[in-house]
C-alpha positions as CSV (number, residue, x, y, z in Angstrom):
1,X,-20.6,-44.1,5.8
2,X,-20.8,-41.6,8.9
3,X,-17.1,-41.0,8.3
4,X,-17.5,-39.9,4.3
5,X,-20.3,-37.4,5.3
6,X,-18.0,-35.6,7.8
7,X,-14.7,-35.7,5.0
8,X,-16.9,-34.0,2.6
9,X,-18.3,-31.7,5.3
10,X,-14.4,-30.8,6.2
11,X,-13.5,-31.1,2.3
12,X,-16.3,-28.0,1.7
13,X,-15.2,-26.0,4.8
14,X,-11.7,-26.2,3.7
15,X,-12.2,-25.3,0.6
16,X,-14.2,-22.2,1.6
17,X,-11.5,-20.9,3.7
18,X,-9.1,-21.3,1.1
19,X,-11.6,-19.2,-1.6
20,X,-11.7,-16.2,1.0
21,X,-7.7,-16.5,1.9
22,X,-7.1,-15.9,-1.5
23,X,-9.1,-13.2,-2.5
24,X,-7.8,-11.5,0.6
25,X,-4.6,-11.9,-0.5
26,X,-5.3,-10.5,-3.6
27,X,-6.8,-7.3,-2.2
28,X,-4.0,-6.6,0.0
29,X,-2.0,-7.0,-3.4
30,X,-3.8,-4.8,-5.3
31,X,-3.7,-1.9,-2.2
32,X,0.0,-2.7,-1.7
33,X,0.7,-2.8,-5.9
34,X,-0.4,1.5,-5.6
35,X,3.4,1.8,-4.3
36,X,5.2,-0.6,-7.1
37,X,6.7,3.0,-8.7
38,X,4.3,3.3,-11.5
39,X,3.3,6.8,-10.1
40,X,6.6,8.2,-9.7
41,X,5.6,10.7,-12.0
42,X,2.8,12.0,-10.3
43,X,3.0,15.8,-9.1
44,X,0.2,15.9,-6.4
45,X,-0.6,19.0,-4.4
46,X,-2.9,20.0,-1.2
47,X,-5.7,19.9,-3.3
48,X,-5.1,16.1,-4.1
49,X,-5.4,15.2,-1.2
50,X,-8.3,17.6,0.2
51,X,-10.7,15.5,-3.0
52,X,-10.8,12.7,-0.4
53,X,-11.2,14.2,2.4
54,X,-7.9,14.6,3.9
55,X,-8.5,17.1,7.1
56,X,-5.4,19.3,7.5
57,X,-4.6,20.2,10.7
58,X,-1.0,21.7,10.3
59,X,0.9,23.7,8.1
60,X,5.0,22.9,9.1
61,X,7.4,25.4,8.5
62,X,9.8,24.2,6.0
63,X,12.4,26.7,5.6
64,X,14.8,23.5,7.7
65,X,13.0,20.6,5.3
66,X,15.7,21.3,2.7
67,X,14.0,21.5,-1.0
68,X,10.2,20.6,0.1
69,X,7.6,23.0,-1.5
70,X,5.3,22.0,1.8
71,X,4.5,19.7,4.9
72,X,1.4,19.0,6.9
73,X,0.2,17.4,9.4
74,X,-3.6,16.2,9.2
75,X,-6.1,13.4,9.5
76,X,-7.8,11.1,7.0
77,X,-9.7,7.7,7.1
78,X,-12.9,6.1,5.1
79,X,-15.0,7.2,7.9
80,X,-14.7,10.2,9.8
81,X,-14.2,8.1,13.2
82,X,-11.6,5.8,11.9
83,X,-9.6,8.5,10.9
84,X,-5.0,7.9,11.5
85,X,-3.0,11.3,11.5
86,X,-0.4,11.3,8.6
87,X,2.3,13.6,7.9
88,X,2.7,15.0,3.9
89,X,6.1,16.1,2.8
90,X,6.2,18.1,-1.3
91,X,8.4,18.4,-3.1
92,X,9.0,19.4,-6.3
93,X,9.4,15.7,-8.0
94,X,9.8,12.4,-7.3
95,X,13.5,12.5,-7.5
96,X,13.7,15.1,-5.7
97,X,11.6,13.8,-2.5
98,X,14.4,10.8,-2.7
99,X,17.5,12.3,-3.0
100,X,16.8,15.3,-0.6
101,X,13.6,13.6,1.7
102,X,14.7,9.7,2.5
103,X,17.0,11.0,5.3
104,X,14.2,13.3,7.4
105,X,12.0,10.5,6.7
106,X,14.0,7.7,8.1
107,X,14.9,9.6,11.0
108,X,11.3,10.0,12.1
109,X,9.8,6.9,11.9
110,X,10.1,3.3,12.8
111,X,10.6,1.5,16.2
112,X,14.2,3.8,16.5
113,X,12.6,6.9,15.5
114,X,14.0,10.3,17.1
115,X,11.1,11.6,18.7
116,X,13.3,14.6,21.0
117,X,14.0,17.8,19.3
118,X,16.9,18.2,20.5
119,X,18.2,15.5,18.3
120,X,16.3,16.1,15.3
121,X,17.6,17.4,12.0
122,X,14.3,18.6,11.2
123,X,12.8,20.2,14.3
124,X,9.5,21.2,13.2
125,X,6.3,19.3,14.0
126,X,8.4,16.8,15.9
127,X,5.9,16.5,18.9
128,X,3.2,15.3,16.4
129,X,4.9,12.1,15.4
130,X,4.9,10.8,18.9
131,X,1.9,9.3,21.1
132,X,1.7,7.4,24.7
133,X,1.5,4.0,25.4
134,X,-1.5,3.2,28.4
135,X,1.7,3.2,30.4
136,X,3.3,6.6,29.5
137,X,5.9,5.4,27.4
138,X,6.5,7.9,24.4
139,X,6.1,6.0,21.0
140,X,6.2,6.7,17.6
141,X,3.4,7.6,15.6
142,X,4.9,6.3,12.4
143,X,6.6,3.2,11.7
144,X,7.4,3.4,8.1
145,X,6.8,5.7,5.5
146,X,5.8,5.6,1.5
147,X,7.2,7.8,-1.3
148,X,4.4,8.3,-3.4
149,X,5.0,10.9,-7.0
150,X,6.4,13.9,-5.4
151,X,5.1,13.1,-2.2
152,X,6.7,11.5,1.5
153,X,4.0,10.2,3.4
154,X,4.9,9.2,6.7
155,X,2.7,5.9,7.8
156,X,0.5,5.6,11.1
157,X,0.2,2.2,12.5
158,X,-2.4,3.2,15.3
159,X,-4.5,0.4,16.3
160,X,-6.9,0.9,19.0
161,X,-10.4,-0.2,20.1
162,X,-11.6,3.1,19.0
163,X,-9.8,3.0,15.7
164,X,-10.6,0.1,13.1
165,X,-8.1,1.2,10.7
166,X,-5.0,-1.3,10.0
167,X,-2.2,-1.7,12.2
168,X,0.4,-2.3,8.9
169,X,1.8,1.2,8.5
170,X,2.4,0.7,4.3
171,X,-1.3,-0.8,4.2
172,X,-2.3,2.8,5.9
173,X,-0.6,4.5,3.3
174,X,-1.5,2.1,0.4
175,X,-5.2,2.5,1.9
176,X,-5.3,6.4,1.6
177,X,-3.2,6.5,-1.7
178,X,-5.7,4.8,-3.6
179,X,-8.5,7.1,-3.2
180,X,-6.1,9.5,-4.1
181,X,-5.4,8.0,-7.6
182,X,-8.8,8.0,-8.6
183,X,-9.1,11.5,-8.2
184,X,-6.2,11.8,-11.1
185,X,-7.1,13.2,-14.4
């Protein structure tokens, strides 16, 4: 009898973990679903992103960005102390920001990002997409990046005791992007 009390008890914990596993899941899903190419059409500006709160810091010169219309470099989270920098590339479309973006893009971020100016094709704002590990070590600031309507948004992936934000860099993106959307007419 003692034995069927605690396989219920376990039976009712079990299934309570598996209830809040899967509406996590689905949550991450719906932030992550903002990037499934449904806004490809979208043609956002500065003031998109200023509607929720995006604090920028930096105006890049893009005269070496070939075909962006403008980049910055600025701050944005929920709550003003949870706030990751991000990096905005427009341009003047969505097909545009692929065929003439990707490459600047790829070179800046991930794990074998180019974080020296000496070896990047775009020089500008390159000291901004680095950051120091306790240690020293240079690091990049973004390891992956999000094409969003005409927009390249490089990703953070900060994580720190003093930041409670997400260390997935698409989840970063995905996170900011849908309070953008609901600012859309």
């Amino acid at each position: 009898m003692k034995y069927k009390y605690i396989i219920i008890k376990f039976l009712i914990v079990l299934g309570i973990l598996f209830i809040f596993s899967c509406s996590n899941n689905d949550e991450e899903r719906s932030r992550e679903s903002i990037l499934d190419g449904s806004y490809d059409n979208l043609e956002l500006t500065k003031e998109s992103f200023e509607k929720i709160g995006f604090k920028f810091n930096k105006d890049y010169n893009i005269e070496n960005l070939p075909d962006a219309v403008g980049a910055h470099y600025g701050f944005w989270g929920l709550k003003s102390f949870d706030r990751l920098a991000y990096e905005l590339r427009f341009y003047p479309s969505n097909k545009i920001a692929k065929d003439s973006g990707i490459f600047y893009a790829e070179e800046v971020t991930g794990s074998d990002a180019i974080l020296k100016k000496s070896e990047a094709s775009w020089k500008e704002g390159i000291k901004d997409r680095s950051g120091t590990t306790f240690f020293g070590t240079i690091t990049p600031k973004y390891m992956d990046y999000v094409i969003f309507g005409n927009v390249i948004v490089l990703c953070p992936s900060e994580k720190s005791s003093a930041v409670s934000g997400f260390a997935d860099p698409i989840l970063n993106c995905s996170n900011m992007l849908n309070e953008v959307v609901k600012f859309i007419d």
